[in-house]
C-alpha positions in Angstrom: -29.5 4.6 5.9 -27.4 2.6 8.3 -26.4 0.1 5.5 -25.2 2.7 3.4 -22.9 4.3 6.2 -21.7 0.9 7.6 -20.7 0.3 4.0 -19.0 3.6 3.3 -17.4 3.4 6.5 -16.1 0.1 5.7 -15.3 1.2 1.8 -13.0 3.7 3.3 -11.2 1.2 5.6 -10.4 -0.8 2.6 -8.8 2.7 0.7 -6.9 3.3 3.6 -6.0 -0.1 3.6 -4.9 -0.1 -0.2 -2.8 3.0 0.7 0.1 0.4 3.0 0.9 -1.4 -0.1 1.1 1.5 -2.6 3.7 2.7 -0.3 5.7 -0.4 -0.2 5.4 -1.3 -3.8 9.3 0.9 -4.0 8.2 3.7 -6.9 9.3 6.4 -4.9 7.5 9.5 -4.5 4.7 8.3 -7.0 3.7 5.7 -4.4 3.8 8.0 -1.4 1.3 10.8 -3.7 -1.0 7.4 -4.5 -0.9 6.4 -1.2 -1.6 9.9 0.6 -4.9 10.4 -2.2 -5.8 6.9 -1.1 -5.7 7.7 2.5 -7.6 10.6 2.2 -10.3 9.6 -0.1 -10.7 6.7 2.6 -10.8 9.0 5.5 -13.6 11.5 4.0 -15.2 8.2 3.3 -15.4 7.3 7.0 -16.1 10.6 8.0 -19.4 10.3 6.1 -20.3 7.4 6.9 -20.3 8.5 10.6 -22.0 11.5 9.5 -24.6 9.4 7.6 -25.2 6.8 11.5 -25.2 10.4 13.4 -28.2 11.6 10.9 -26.6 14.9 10.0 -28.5 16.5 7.1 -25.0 17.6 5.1 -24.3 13.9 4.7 -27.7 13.4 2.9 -27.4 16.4 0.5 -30.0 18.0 2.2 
């Protein structure tokens, strides 16, 4: 279980990291709504992978 939340955790670090260039890429407000679903998808991510290292039940579908 702690591989699979280090890795989400670290999956989501890399959406919010995709979500910097999508905003400079200069489409407008396309690139700010990519950017924002990237970030949050990343985020919820994170949060379960800390949910998953904490043990919480939710997290495991249980």
């Amino acid at each position: 279980m702690r591989l699979a939340a280090v890795l989400s955790a670290f999956s989501g670090l890399a959406f919010v990291a995709m979500a910097v260039p999508s905003v400079l890429s200069g489409h407008g407000s396309f690139s700010w709504q990519i950017a924002a679903m990237l970030a949050c998808y990343g985020l919820l991510l994170i949060a379960g992978g800390i949910l998953l290292w904490r043990g919480a039940t939710s997290a495991r579908g249980g």
